[in-house]
C-alpha positions in Angstrom: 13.4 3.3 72.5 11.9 1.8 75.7 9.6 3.2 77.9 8.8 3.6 81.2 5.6 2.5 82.9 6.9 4.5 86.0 6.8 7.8 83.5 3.5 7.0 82.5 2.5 6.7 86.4 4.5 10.1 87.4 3.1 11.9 84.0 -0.7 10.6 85.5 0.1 12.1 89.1 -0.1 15.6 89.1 -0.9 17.2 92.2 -4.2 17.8 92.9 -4.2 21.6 93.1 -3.7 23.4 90.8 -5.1 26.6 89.5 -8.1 27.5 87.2 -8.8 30.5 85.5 -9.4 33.4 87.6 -8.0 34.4 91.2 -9.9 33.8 94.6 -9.2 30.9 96.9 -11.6 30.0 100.1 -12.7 26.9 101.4 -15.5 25.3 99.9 -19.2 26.6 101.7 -22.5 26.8 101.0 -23.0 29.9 103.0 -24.3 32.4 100.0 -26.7 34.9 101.1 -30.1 34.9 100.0 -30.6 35.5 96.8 -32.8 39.2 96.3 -36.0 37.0 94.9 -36.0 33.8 96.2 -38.0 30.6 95.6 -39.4 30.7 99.5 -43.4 30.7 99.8 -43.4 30.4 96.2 -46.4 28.4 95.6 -47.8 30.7 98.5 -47.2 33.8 96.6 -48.8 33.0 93.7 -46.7 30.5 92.2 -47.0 27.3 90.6 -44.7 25.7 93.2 -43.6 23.1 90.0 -40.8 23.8 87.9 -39.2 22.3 84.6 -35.7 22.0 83.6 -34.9 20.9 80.0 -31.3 19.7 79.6 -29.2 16.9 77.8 -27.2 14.6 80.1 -25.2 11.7 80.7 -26.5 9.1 83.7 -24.4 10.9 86.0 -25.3 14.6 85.1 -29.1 13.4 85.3 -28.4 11.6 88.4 -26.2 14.7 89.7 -29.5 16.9 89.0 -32.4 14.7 90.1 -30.4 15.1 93.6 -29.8 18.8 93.5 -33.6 19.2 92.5 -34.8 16.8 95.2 -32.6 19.0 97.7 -34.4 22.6 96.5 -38.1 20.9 96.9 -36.5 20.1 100.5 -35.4 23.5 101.3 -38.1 25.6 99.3 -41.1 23.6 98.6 -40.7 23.6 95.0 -40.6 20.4 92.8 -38.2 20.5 89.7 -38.6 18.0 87.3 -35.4 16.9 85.1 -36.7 16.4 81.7 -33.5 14.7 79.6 -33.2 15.4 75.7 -30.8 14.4 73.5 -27.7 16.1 72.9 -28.7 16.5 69.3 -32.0 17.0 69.7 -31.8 19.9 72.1 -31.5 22.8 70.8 -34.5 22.0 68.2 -37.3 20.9 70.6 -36.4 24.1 72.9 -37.0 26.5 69.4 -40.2 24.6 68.6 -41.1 25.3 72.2 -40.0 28.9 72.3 -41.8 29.2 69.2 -45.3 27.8 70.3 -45.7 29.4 73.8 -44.3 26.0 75.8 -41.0 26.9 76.4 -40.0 25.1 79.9 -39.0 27.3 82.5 -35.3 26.4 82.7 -33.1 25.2 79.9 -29.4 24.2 80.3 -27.5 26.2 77.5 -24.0 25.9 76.3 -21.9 29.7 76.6 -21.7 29.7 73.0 -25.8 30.0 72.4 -26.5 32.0 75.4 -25.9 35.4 73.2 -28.4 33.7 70.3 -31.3 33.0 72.2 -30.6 36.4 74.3 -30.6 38.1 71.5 -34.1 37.0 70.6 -35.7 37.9 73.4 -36.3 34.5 75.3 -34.6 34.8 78.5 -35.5 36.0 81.5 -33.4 39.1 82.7 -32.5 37.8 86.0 -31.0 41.4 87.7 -34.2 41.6 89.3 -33.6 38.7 91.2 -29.7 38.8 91.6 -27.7 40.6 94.3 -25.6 43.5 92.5 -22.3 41.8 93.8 -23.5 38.1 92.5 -21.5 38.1 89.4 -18.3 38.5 91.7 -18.8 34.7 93.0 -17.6 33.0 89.3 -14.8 34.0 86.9 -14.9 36.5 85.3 -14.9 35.2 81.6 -17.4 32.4 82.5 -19.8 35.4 84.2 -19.5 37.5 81.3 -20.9 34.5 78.9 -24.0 35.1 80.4 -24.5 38.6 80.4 -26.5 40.6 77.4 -26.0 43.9 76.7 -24.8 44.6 80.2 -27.6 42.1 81.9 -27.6 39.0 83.5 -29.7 36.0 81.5 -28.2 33.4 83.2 -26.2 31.6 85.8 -22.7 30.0 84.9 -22.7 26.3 85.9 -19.8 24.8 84.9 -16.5 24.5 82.1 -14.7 21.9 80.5 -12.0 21.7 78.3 -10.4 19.3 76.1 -6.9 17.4 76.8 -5.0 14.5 74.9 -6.5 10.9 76.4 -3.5 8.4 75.0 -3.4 4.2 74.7 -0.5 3.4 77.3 0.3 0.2 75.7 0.3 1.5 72.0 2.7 4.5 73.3 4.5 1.8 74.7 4.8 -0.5 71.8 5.6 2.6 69.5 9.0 3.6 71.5 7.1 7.0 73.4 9.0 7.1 76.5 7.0 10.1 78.5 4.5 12.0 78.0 4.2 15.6 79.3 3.7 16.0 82.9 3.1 19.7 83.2 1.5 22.5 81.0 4.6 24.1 80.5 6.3 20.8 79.1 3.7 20.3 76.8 4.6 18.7 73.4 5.0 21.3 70.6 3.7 20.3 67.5 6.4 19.0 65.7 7.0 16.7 69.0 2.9 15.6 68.6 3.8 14.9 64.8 6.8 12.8 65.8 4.8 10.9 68.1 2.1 9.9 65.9 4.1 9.1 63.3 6.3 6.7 65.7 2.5 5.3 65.9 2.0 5.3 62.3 4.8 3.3 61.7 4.7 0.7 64.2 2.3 -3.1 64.1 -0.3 -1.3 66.3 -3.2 -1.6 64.0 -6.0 1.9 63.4 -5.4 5.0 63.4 -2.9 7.1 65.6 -4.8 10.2 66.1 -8.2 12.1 66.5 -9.9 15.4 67.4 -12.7 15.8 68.2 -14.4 18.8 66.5 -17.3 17.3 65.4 -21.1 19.7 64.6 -21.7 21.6 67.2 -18.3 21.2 68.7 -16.8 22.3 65.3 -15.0 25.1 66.8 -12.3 23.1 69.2 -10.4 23.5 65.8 -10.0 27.0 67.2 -7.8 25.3 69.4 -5.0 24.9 67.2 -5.9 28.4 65.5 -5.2 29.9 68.6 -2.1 27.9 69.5 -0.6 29.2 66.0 -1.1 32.8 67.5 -4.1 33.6 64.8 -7.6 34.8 66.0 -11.0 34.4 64.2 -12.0 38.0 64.0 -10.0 41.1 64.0 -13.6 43.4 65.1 -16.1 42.1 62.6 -14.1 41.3 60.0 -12.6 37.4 59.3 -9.0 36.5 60.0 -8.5 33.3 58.7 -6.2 34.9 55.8 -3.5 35.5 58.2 0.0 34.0 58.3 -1.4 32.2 61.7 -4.4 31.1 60.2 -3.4 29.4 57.1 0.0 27.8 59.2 -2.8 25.9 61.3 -5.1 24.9 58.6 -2.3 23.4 56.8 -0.9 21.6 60.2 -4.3 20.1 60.4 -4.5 19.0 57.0 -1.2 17.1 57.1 -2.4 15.5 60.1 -5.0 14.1 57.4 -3.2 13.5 54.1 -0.2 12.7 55.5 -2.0 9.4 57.6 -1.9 10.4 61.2 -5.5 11.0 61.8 -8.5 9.0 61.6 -9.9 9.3 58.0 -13.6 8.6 59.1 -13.2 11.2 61.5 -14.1 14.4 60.4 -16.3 17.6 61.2 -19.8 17.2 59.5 -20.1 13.4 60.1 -21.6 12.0 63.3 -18.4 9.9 63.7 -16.9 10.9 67.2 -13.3 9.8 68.7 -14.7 9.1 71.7 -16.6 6.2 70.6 -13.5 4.7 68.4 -11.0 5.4 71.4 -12.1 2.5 73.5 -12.2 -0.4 70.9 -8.1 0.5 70.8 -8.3 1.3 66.9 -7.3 5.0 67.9 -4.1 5.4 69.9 -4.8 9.2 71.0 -7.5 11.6 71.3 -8.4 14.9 71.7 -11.2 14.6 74.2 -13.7 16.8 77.2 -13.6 16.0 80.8 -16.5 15.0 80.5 -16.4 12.1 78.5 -13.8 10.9 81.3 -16.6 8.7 83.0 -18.2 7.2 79.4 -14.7 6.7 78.5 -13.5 4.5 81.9 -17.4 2.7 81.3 -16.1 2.2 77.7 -12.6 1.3 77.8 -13.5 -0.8 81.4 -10.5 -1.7 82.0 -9.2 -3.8 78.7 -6.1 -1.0 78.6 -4.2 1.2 80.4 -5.3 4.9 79.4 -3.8 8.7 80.5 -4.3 12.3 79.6 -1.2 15.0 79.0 -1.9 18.5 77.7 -3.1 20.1 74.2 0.3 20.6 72.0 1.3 24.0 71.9 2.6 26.4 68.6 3.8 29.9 69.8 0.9 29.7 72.2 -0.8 27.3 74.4 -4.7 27.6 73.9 -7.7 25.5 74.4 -11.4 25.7 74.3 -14.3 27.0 76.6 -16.6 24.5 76.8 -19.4 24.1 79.4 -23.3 25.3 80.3 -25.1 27.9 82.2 -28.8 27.5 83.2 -31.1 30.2 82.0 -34.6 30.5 82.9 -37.0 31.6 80.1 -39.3 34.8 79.6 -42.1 32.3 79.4 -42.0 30.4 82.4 -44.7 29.8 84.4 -42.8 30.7 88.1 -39.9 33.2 87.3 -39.2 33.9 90.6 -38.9 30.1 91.4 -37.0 29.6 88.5 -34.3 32.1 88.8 -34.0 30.7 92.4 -33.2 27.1 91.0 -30.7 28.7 89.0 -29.1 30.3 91.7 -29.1 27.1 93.8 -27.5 25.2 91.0 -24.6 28.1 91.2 -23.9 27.8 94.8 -20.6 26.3 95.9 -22.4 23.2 97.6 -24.3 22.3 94.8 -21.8 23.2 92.1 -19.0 21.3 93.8 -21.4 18.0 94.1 -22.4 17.7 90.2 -18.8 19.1 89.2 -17.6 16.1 91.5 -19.7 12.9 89.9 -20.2 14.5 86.2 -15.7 15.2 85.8 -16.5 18.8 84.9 -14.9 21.9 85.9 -16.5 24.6 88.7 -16.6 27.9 87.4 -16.8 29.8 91.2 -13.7 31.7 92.0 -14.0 29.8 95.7 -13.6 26.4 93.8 -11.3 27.3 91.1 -8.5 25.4 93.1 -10.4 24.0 95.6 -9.2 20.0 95.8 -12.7 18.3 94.2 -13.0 14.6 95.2 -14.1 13.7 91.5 -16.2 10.2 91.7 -14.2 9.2 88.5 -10.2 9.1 87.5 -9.7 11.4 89.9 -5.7 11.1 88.7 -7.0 12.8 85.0 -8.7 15.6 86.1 -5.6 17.9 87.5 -4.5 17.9 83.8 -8.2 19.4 82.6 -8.2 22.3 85.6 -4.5 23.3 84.1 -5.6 23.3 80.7 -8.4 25.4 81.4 -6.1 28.0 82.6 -4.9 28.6 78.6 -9.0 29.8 77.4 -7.5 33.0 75.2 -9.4 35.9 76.0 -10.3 37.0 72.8 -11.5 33.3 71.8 -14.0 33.7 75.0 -15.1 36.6 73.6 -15.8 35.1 70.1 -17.3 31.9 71.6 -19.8 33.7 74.0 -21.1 36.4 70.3 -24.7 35.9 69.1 -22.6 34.9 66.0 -21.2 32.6 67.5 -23.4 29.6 66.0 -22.9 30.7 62.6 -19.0 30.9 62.6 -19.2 27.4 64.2 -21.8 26.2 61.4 -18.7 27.8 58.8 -16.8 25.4 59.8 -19.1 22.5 59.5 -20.2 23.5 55.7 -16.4 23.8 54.9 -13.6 21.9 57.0 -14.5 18.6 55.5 -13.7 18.8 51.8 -10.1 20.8 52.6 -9.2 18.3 55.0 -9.8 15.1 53.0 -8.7 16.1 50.0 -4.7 16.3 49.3 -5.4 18.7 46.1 -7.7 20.9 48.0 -6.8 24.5 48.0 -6.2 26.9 51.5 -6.4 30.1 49.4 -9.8 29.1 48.5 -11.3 27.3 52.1 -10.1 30.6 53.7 -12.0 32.7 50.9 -15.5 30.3 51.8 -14.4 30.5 55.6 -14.1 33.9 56.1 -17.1 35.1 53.5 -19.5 32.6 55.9 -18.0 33.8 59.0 -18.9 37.7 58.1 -22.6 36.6 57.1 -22.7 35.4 60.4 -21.6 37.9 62.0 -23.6 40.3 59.7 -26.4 38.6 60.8 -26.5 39.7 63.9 -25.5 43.3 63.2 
């Protein structure tokens, strides 16, 4: 088969709205009323008038925040300083922090470890300083990801979701002659098999595929669970037995054993598609809108590359990714702080780091608002329509104070089954499903 570069170009140029999850569509303003506590005369009041907000970041996320901070201290008076971690390092300097008295007064958490840390008593209940009717401004799911027990201990920032980011040329040279060029057209999974193995068998050297569920994003394998119509919990018991369940582990497995993944990349070991994607030894990733930028940076310009949607089973599904900011029972200006946090969430500000960082607003009056991302503004479309397939009940499993242990399940045990041809489903279910009760006992 031939291909078409003009399908490649048509598949890459999706109109630029289209929807998000949840409903409400307004023009972009930053016209939010004043927050019940604000930040104003904050070092007057009392306050330190000096605030710190620990987060993880690319250049541009840094970049992006440094200017939102700079514009608070302009319109308040109070000084924010950015103080950049890690990625891998975050979540253990915070705990040692938390632990000795020094927490900072802001940190920027992912949704799935806002209900640990609130359920240890660290953050700030911010309903003190929130308008009743705040929650209304963001959708719905991404709200409740930061609410405890009925209380809000946060501020949702922003999503992102993962899509397929492809090698033009190698589809090319393989035969592919399209992609998919809406959600609904979206390759089923034996159509993704096909493909790769069109990959497999032509002179393109590497691998033809990766996902990229590696430690802390272990659960994007949910993903294809979901797709497969299974769940992770049915109330606080394990799933994984089901028909569903084992139908996906298996799927993912062949993807292994029967060549058409990456070997070195797997779930425990720091090896990440991303990285591998831009030497051209990987013909097709699963990837986050967020790596779009580090990707372009990476690839810069040595080949053609696109995005097309997740593969679909009986369902389409992907994962909730993204951060919330939440300000900390120990900071040193909680009024101040919870008013950074509701700058960050305003529709201006959101709008302008959503734009240069390729993430995803998470405001009802941006959810299809047209965002002039500073990056492949062509790939982004495809993200905002994938985010529309988050299943419910996953959100509500991602967002549990358990929700760090089931992901940890499947770092300790996805590895060995999907490496091994002789390795055993009945048996990585029975390990799956006995860690994943432990962690949800845990927090019982």
């Amino acid at each position: 088969m031939t291909v078409s570069r003009r399908t490649f170009v048509r598949g890459l140029g999706y109109g630029a709205t289209i929807g998000a999850v949840g409903a409400g569509l307004a023009a972009c303003s930053s016209d939010t009323p004043a927050p019940a506590g604000s930040a104003g005369g904050s070092a007057a009041a009392g306050g330190s008038g000096e605030l710190t907000l620990t987060t993880w970041g690319s250049d541009a996320e840094i970049a992006a925040f440094q200017t939102i901070a700079d514009r608070f201290a302009e319109a308040e008076g109070v000084t924010v300083t950015i103080e950049n971690l890690p990625y891998d390092q975050i979540r253990t300097v915070v705990d040692r922090r938390l632990q000795a008295g020094q927490a900072p007064d802001l940190f920027r958490v992912s949704y799935t470890d806002v209900g640990g840390y609130a359920s240890r008593g660290v953050l700030a209940d911010l309903s003190g300083t929130l308008d009743a009717s705040y929650g209304e401004e963001f959708l719905p799911a991404l709200w409740a990801a930061v609410q405890s027990d009925g209380v809000p201990v946060g501020v949702p920032h922003h999503t992102d979701t993962s899509a397929l980011a492809f090698n033009v040329e190698h589809l090319e040279a393989a035969g592919v002659t399209s992609v998919p060029q809406s959600l609904e057209e979206a390759w089923t999974w034996e159509e993704l098999v096909e493909v790769l193995t069109m990959l497999r068998e032509s002179d393109i050297p590497g691998a033809p595929f990766a996902f990229n569920y590696q430690a802390f994003g272990a659960f994007r394998w949910f993903n294809t669970l979901y797709q497969a119509g299974g769940q992770v919990l049915d109330g606080d018991t394990a799933a994984l037995g089901s028909p569903e369940a084992r139908k996906a582990l298996e799927w993912t497995k062949g993807l292994y054993t029967d060549g058409l993944h990456e070997p070195s990349v797997l779930v425990r070991r720091p090896t990440y598609p991303d990285e591998i994607f831009p030497t051209g030894q990987i013909s097709m990733i699963q990837t986050g809108d967020f790596l779009v930028p580090s990707l372009e940076a990476a690839i810069d310009g040595r080949f053609e590359w696109g995005v097309t949607y997740l593969p679909q089973d009986v369902a389409a599904a992907a994962d909730l990714g993204g951060n919330a900011v939440v300000v900390t029972e120990q900071s040193r200006d909680p009024q101040a702080a919870a008013a950074f946090a509701r700058f960050l969430g305003e529709a201006e500000q959101m709008q302008y780091f959503c734009e240069q960082t390729t993430v995803l607003p998470v405001r009802n009056d941006l959810a299809e608002a047209e965002l002039a991302f500073g990056v492949r503004p062509d790939l982004l479309p495809v993200f905002q329509q994938q985010a529309t397939t988050f299943p419910e009940d996953l959100v509500l499993t991602t967002v549990s104070p358990a929700f760090p242990g089931i992901n940890q399940a499947l770092v300790d045990n996805l590895d060995q089954y999907l490496g091994s041809e002789d390795s055993s489903t009945d048996e990585v279910v029975e390990v799956l499903n006995a860690d994943i009760e432990a962690a949800v006992a845990a927090q019982a």
